[in-house]
N, C-alpha and C positions, 0 to 999 in steps of 0.2 A: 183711288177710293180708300185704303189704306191710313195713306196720309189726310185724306179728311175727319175719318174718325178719329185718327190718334188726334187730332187739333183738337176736335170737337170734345174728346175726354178730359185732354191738356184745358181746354178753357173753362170746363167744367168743375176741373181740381183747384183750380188757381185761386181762388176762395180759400180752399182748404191749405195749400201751402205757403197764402200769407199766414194765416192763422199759426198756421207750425213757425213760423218766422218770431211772430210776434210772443209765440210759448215760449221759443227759444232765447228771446231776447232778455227772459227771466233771469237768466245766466249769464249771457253774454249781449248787454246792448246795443252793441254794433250789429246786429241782426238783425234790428228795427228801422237801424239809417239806412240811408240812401235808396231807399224801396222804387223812387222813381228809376234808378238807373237799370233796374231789373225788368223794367217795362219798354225799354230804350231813351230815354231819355239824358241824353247825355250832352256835354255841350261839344258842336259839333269842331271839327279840327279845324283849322286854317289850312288850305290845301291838301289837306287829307291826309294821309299816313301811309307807307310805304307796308309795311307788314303789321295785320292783327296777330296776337299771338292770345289762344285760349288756351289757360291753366289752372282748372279747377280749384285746386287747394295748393296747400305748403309743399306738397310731395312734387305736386307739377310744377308748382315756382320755383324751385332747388334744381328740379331738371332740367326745365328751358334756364337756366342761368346761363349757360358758356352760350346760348343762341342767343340770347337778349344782349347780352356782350356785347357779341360779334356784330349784331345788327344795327347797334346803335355805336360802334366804332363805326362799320359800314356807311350808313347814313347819315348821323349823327342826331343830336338828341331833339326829343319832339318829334321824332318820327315813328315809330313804333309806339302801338296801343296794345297795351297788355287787361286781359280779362280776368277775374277769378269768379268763384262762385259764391267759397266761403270767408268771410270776416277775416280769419285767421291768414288764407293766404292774401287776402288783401293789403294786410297790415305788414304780408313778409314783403310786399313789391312797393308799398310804400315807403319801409322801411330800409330795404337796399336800393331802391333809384330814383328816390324823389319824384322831384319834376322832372328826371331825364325823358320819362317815360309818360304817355297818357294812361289814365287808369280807370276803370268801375267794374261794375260787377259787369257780366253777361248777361246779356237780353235773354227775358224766358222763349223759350223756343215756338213762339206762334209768331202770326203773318204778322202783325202786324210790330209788334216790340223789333222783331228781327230785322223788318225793311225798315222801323225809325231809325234805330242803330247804324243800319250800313248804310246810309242817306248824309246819317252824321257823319259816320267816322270816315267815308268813303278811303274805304285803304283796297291798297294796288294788288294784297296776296294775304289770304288767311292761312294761319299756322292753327292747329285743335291739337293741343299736345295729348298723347297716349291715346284712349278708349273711350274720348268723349264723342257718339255719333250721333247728330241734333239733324232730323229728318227737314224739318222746315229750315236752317238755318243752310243747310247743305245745299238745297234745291234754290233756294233767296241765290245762294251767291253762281251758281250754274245758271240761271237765271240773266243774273245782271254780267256775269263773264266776268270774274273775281278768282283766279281760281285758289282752290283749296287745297291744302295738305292737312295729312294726319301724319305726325311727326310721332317718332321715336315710339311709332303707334305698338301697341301690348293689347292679345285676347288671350287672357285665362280660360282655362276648360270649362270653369264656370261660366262667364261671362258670354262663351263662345255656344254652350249650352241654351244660356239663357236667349241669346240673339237666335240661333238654330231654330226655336219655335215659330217666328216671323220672318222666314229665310225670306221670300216674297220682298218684306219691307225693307230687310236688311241688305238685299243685292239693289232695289232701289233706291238705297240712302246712299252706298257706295258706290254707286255708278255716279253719284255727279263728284267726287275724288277727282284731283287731276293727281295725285300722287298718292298712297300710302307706304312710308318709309316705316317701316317693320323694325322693333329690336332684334328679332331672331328666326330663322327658317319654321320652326312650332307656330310662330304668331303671322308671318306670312301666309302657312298654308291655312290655318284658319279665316285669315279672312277671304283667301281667294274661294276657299268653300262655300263662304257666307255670299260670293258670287261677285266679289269685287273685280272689276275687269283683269284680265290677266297682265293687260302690259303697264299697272302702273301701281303694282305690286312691286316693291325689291326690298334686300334686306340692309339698312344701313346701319345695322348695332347700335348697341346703349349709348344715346348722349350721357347716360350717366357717368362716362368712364371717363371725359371730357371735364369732371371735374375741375372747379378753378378753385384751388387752397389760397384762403384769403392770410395773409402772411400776419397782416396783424393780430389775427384772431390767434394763430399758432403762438406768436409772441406771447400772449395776454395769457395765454394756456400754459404756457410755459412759468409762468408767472407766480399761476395761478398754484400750481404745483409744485413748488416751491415754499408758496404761503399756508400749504398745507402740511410740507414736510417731506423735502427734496427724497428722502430715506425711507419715506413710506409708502408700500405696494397701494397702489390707487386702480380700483375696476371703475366703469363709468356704462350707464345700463339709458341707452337713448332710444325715445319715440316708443315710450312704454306707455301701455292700455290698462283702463280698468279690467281685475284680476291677476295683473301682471305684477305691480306693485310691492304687494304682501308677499307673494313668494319672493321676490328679490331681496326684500328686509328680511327675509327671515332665509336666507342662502347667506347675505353677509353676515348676520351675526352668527351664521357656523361658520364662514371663512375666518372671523377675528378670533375663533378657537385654535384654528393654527397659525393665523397672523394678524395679536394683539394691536398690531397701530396702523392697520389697514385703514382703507377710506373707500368706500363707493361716494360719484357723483351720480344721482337720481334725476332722467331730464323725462319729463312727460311729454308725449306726443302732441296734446291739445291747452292752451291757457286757461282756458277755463276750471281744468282739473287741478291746477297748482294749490289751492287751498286745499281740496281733497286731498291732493297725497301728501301735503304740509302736515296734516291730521295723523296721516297715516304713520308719516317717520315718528312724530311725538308719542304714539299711542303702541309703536316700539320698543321703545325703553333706550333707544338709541338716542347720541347725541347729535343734535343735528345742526345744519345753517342753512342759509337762503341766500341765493345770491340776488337776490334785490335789496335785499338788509345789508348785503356786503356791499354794495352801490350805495344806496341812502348814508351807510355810515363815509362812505369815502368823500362821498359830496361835502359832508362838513368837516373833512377835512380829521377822521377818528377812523383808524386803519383797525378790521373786525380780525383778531387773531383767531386762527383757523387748525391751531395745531392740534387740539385735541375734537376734535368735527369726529363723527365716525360717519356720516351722512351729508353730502351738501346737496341742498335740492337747488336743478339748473331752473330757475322760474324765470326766466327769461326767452324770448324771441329771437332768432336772427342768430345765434353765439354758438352753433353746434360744431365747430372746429375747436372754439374754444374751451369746450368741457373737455372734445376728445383731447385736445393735446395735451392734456393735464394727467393722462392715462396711462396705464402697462396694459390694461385687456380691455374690450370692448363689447357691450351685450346688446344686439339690436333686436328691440323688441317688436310687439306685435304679430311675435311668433311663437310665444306660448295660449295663446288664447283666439286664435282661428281668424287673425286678423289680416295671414297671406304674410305678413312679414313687411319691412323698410330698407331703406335701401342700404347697402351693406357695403359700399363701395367707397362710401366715403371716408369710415376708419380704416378700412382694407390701405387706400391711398396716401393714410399717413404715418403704413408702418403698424399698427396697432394687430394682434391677435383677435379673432372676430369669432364671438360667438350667437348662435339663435337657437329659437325652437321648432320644432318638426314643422309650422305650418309655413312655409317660403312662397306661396303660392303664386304671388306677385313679382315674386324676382327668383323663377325655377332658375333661368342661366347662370344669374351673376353667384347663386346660390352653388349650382353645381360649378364654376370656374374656379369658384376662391376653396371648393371642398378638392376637386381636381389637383391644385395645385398647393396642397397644404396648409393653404392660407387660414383655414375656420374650421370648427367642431360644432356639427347640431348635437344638442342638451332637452334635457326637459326639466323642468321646475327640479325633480328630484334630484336631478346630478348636477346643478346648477353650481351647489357651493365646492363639489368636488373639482369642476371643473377649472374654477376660477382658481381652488387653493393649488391644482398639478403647473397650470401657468405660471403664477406667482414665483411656485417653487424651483422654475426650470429656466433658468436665463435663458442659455440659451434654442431651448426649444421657441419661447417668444421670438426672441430673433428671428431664427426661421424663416417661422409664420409670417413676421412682420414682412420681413424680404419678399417674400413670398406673395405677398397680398399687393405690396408696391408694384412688383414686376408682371404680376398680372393686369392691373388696372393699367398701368404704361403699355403694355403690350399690345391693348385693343381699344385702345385712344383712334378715335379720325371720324367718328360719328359728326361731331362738328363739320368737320370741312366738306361729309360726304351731304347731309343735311343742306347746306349752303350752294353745295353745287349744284341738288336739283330744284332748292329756290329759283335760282338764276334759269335755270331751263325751262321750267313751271310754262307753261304758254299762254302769252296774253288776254286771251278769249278760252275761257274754260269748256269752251263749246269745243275747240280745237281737239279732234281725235289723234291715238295712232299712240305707241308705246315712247317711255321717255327714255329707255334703255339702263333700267334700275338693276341693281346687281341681285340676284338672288340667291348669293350662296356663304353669305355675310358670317361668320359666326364665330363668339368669342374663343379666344385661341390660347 
């Protein structure tokens, strides 16, 4: 009864969140295309597909990366359909596997978009990475005996709150689960509260740790910093939010109070905002570049000198190894403005000193492993430039932290292989009862 209303709401909204679509697309045009694939309309596979993998945005397409890998090493390519929700991560799975991979948006979560979709795509095993739980899409594939995981799945206290008030709904969505593979013991016992059966609950840690360091990008960063000026202290402030911005320009021009030929590179979380905070670095007084201007000019063949930048803004897709290895310190944003934080794992893995701000809400573990082990210092806007100038200043205190932050992310590496292993066990017919013998005592180390 539950799930008839929430349908009956959903079909109700759906009017209104083309609308939002089509507002949004003021900004960002891609928002407007492909509208039929959100209603399933998709062109159907040839023999189907081996694993769906749903990944909402860029955050979730960065994280299934070592499983999308792995799956299409496994099967090989054309086998795996990968979903997003938003433009932005669409453009990132476009842009890292072509046609290796099938791609569209996700069907909206009613009867009937969800059964066109799985009709089309008919794949053997659905992946729903992190905290996406779609009541109709869940019962669709328990239904047709598909069965389902929730990978490298995450409930924030919020989140876990919010689901608490339809506990009813919420132990009925996750009862049709053939797995939920947990980041950590905190996000296991919540959902098993939320009433998810107990035996297909266990803990398999952060695929994030599984990072894959793309070697060229490290190269091209390497480069990069060079072109800037091999000798100068470079901070680099990634997957930063409106609000966030202004305070960081204005931490580095007190950091250039005690060190004259510094550089921050500036990479915003979303594309759309790259004009906005293009505005912002000018309206600084700071000297700035872009690195799409530094592309445009390379194309014809006219190399943009970078030696006096005090500001590079990363406006590009796809290249966040690349800013980072260009770096001595690291700021990962979306933690000074209540945004739960990003992932922090990835400069941690390449050596880099890692700073945030108080709100981590989204990554409490990886948050508390790298503060555990030395690896990062939480800040807030106001000691921001302090923090970056005591870094700067201390060789090897950087060190360290770098060391520090590698041998942590190396240390709780195997999420991958443990993910894959209960793929493989997953049971044919999702109707199939009886625990899959998941570990529950998983946790970073």
């Amino acid at each position: 009864m539950l799930r008839l209303l929430y349908t009956l709401i959903l079909t109700l909204a759906t009017p209104f969140v083309l609308l939002r679509l089509f507002i949004k697309g003021r900004r960002l045009p891609a928002y407007r295309e492909r509208i039929g694939e959100r209603f399933g309309f998709v062109k159907p596979a040839a023999g189907g597909v081996e694993v769906w993998i749903h990944a909402v945005s860029v955050g979730e397409v960065l994280a299934a990366r070592p499983l999308i890998q792995a799956l299409l090493a496994r099967h090989g390519d054309g086998r795996v359909w990968v979903t997003t929700t938003t433009p932005t991560g669409s453009a990132r799975v476009i842009d890292a596997y072509g046609s290796r991979v099938h791609h569209s948006y996700a069907p909206y979560d009613l009867p009937g978009p969800v059964s066109r979709f799985l009709q089309r795509v008919r794949p053997a095993r659905v992946v729903v990475m992190e905290t996406e739980l779609w009541p109709n899409l869940f019962h669709a594939c328990k239904d047709l005996g598909v069965p389902l995981m929730v990978a490298n799945a995450r409930l924030s206290k919020r989140s876990f709150r919010g689901y608490a008030r339809f506990r009813h709904f919420a132990r009925g969505t996750l009862a049709q689960c053939s797995a939920i593979a947990a980041q950590s013991k905190a996000d296991a016992r919540r959902f098993l509260t939320l009433g998810a059966p107990q035996g297909r609950v266990g803990v398999m840690g952060n695929l994030k740790f599984d990072v894959m360091i793309p070697d060229d990008q490290v190269k091209r960063g390497r480069e990069l910093r060079s072109e800037l000026g091999a000798k100068r202290r470079i901070w680099v402030a990634v997957s930063t939010h409106p609000g966030e911005e202004q305070d960081i320009l204005e931490a580095h021009a007190a950091v250039l109070d005690a060190f004259p030929d510094a550089a921050l590179i500036l990479v915003p979380r979303h594309p759309q905002r790259f004009d906005e905070v293009w505005d912002l670095i000018r309206d600084s007084g700071l000297r700035g570049e872009q690195r799409s201007r530094q592309l445009a000019m390379a194309r014809v063949g006219r190399p943009l000198s970078l030696d006096d930048t005090q500001v590079f803004l990363g406006n590009t897709m796809g290249e966040m190894f690349y800013y980072l290895a260009a770096a001595d310190v690291a700021f990962v944003g979306g933690s000074l403005v209540g945004r739960g934080g990003h992932n922090v794992l990835e400069p941690a893995a390449l050596g880099l000193p890692v700073l945030f701000g108080p709100d981590m809400s989204n990554f409490v573990a990886a948050r508390s492993l790298l503060m555990r082990r030395g690896a990062a210092v939480e800040t807030t806007s106001a000691m921001l430039a302090g923090e970056v100038a005591e870094l700067f200043a201390d060789d090897a205190r950087r060190e360290m932290m770098g060391q520090a932050g590698i041998a942590a992310v190396a240390g709780n590496r195997g999420a991958l292989g443990r993910l894959l292993g209960i793929l493989d066990e997953l049971p044919q017919l999702a109707g199939v009862s009886g625990p899959l013998g998941l570990p529950h005592e998983r946790q970073p180390r």
